[in-house]
N, CA, C and O atoms as a GROMACS GRO file, in nm:
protein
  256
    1UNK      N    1   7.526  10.497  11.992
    1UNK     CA    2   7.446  10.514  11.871
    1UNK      C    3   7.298  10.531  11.906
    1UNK      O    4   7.220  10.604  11.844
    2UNK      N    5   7.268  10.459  12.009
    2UNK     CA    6   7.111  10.475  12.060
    2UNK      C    7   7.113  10.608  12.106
    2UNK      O    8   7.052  10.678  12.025
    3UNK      N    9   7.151  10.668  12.192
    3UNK     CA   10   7.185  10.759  12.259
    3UNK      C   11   7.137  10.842  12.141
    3UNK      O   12   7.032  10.906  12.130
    4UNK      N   13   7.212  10.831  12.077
    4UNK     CA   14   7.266  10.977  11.925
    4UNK      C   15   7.059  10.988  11.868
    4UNK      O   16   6.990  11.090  11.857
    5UNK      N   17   7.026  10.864  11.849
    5UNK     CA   18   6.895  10.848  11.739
    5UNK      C   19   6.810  10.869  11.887
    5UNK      O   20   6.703  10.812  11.861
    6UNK      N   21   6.803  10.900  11.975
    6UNK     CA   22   6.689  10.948  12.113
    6UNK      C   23   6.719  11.074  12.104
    6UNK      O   24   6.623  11.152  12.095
    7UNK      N   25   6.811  11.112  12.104
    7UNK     CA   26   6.830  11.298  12.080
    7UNK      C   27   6.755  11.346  11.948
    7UNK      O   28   6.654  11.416  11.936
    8UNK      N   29   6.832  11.290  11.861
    8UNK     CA   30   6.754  11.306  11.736
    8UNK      C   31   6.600  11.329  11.736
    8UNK      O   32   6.542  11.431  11.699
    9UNK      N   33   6.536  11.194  11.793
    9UNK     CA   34   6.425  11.221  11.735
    9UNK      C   35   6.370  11.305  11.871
    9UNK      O   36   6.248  11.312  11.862
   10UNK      N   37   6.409  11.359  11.972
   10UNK     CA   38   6.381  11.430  12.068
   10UNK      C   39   6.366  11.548  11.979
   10UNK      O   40   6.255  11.586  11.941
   11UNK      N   41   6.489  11.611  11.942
   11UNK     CA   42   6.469  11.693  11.848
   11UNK      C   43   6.367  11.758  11.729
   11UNK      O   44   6.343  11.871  11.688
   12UNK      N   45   6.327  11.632  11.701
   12UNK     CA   46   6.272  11.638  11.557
   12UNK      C   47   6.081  11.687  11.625
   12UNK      O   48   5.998  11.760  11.570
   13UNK      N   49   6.069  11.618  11.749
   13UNK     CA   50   5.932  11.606  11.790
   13UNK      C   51   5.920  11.770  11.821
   13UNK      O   52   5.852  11.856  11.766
   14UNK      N   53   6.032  11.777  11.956
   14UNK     CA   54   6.024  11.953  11.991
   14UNK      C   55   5.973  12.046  11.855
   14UNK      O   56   5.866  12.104  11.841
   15UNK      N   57   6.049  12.041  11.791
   15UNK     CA   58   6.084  12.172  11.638
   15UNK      C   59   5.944  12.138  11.604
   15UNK      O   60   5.885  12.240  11.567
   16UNK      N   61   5.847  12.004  11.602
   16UNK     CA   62   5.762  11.998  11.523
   16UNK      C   63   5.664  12.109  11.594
   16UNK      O   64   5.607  12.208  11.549
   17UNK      N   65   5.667  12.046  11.733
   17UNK     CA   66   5.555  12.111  11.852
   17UNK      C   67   5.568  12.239  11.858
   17UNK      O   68   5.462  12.300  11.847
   18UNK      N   69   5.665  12.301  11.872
   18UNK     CA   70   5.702  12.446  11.910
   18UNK      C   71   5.677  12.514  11.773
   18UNK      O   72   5.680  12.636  11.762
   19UNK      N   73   5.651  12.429  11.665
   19UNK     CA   74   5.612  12.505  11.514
   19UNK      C   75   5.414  12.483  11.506
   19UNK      O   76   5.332  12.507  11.417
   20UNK      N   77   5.404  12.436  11.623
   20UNK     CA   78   5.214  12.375  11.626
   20UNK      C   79   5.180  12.258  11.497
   20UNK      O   80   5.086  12.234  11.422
   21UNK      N   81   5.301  12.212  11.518
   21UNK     CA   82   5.249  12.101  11.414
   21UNK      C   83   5.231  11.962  11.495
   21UNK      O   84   5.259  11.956  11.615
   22UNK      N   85   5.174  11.833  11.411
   22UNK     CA   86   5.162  11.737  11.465
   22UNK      C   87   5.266  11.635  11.426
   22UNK      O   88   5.269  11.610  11.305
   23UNK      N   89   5.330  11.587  11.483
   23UNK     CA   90   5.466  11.444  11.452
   23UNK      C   91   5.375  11.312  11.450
   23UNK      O   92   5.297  11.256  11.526
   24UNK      N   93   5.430  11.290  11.308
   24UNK     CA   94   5.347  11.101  11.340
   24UNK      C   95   5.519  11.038  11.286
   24UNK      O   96   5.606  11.037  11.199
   25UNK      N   97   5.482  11.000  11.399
   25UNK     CA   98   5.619  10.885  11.344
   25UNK      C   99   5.537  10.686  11.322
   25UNK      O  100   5.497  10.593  11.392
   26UNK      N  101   5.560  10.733  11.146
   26UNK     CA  102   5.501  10.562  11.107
   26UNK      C  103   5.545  10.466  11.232
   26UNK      O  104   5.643  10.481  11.305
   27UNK      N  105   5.425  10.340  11.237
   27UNK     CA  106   5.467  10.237  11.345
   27UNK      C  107   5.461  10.313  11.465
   27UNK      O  108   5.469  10.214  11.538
   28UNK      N  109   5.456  10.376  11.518
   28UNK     CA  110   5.430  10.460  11.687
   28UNK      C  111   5.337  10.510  11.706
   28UNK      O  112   5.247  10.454  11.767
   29UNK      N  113   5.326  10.650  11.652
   29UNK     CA  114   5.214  10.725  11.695
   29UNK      C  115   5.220  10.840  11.627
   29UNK      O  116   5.290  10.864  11.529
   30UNK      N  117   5.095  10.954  11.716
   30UNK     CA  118   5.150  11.110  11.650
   30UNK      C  119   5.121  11.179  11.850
   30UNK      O  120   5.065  11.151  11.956
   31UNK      N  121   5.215  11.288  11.778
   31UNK     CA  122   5.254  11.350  11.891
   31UNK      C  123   5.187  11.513  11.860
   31UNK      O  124   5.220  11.564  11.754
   32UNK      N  125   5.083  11.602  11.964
   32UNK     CA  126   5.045  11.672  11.917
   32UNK      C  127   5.055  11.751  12.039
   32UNK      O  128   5.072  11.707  12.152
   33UNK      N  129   5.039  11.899  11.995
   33UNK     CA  130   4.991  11.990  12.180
   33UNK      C  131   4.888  12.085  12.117
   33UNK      O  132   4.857  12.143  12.013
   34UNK      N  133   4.856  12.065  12.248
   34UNK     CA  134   4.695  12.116  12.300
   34UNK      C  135   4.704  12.234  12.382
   34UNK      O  136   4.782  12.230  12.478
   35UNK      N  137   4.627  12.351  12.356
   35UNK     CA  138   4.643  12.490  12.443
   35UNK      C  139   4.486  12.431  12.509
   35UNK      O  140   4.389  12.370  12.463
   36UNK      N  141   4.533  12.498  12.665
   36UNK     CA  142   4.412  12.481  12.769
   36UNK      C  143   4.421  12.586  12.829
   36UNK      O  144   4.514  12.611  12.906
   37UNK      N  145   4.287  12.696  12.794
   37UNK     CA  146   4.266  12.844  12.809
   37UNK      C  147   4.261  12.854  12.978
   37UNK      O  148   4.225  12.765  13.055
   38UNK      N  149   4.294  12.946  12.999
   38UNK     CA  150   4.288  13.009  13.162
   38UNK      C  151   4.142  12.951  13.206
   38UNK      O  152   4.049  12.948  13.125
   39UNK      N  153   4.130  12.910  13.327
   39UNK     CA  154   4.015  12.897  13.386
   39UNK      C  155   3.979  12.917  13.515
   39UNK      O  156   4.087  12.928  13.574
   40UNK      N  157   3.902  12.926  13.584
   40UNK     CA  158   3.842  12.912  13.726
   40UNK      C  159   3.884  12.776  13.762
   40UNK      O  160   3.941  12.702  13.681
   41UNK      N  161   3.860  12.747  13.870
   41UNK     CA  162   3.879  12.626  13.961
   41UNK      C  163   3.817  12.634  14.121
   41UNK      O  164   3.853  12.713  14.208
   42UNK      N  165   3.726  12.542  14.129
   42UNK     CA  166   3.651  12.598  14.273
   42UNK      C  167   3.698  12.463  14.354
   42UNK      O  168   3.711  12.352  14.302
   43UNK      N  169   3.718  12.488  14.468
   43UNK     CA  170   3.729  12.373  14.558
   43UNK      C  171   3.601  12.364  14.662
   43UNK      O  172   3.516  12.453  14.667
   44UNK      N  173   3.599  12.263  14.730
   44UNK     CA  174   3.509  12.241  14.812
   44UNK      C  175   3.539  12.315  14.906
   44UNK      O  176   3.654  12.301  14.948
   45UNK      N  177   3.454  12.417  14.971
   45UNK     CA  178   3.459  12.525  15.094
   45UNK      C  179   3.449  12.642  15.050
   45UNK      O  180   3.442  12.733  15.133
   46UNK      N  181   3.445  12.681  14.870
   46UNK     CA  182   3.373  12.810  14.795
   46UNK      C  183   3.528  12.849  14.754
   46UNK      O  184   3.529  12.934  14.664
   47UNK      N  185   3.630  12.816  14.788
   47UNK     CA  186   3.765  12.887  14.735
   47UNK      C  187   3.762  12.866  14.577
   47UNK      O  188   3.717  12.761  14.530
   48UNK      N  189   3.814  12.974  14.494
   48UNK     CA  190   3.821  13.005  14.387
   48UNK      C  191   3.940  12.984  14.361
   48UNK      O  192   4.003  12.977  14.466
   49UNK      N  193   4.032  12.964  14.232
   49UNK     CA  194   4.102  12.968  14.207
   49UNK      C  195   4.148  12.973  14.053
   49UNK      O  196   4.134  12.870  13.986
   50UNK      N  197   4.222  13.134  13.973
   50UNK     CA  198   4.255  13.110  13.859
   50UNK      C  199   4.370  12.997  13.824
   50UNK      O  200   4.461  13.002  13.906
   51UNK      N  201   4.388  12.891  13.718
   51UNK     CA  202   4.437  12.865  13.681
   51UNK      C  203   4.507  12.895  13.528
   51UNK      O  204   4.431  12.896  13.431
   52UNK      N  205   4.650  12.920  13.508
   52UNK     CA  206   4.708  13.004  13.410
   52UNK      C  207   4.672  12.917  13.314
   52UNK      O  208   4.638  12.805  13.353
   53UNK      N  209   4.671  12.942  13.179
   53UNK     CA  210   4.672  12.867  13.067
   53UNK      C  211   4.809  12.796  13.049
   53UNK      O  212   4.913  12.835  13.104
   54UNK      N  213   4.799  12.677  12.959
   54UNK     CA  214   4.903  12.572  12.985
   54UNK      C  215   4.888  12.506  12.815
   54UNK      O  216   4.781  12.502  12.754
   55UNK      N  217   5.022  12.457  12.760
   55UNK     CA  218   4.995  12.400  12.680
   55UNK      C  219   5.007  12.236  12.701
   55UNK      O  220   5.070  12.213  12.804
   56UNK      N  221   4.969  12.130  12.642
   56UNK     CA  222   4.987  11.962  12.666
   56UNK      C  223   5.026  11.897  12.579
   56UNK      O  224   4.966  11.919  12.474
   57UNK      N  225   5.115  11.811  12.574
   57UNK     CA  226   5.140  11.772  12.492
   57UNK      C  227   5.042  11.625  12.491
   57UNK      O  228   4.995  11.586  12.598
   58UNK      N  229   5.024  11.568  12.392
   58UNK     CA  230   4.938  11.423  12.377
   58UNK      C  231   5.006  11.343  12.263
   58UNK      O  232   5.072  11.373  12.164
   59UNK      N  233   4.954  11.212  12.328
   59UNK     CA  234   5.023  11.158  12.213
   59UNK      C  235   4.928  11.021  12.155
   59UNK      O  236   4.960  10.916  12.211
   60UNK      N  237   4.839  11.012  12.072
   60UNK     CA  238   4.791  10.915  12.003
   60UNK      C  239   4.884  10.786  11.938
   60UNK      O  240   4.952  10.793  11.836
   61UNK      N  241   4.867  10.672  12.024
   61UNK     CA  242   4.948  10.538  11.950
   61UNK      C  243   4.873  10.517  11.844
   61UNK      O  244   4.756  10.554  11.841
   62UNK      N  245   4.947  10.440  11.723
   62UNK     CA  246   4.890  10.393  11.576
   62UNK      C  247   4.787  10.275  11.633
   62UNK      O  248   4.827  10.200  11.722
   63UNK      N  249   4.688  10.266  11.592
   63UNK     CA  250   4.618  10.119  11.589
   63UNK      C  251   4.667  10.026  11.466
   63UNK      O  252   4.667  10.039  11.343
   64UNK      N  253   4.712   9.912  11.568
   64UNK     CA  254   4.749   9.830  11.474
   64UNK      C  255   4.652   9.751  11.358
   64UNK      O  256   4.703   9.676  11.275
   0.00000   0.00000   0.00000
């Protein structure tokens, strides 16, 4: 039965994210994603490097 309600709400979070919405589940938190545009990246010794854009997911706990 645990099993069954971890899929579930696995479920419910994905569909929210992949629609760009934000999940608050009362008592927990909210669950949101974040786009992080292509960028440069330099290392020490002058090497450059593009990095692809990426999306993140985050997740804000409720303050009690």
């Amino acid at each position: 039965m645990r099993e069954l309600l971890i899929l579930k709400l696995t479920d419910i979070i994905r569909e929210g994210l992949t629609n760009d919405e934000q999940v608050t589940i009362e008592g927990l938190g909210t669950f949101s994603k974040t786009h992080i545009a292509a960028a440069e990246k330099a290392y020490p010794g002058g090497k450059v490097v593009m990095m692809p854009p990426r999306d993140v997911i985050e997740f804000k706990q409720n303050e009690a």
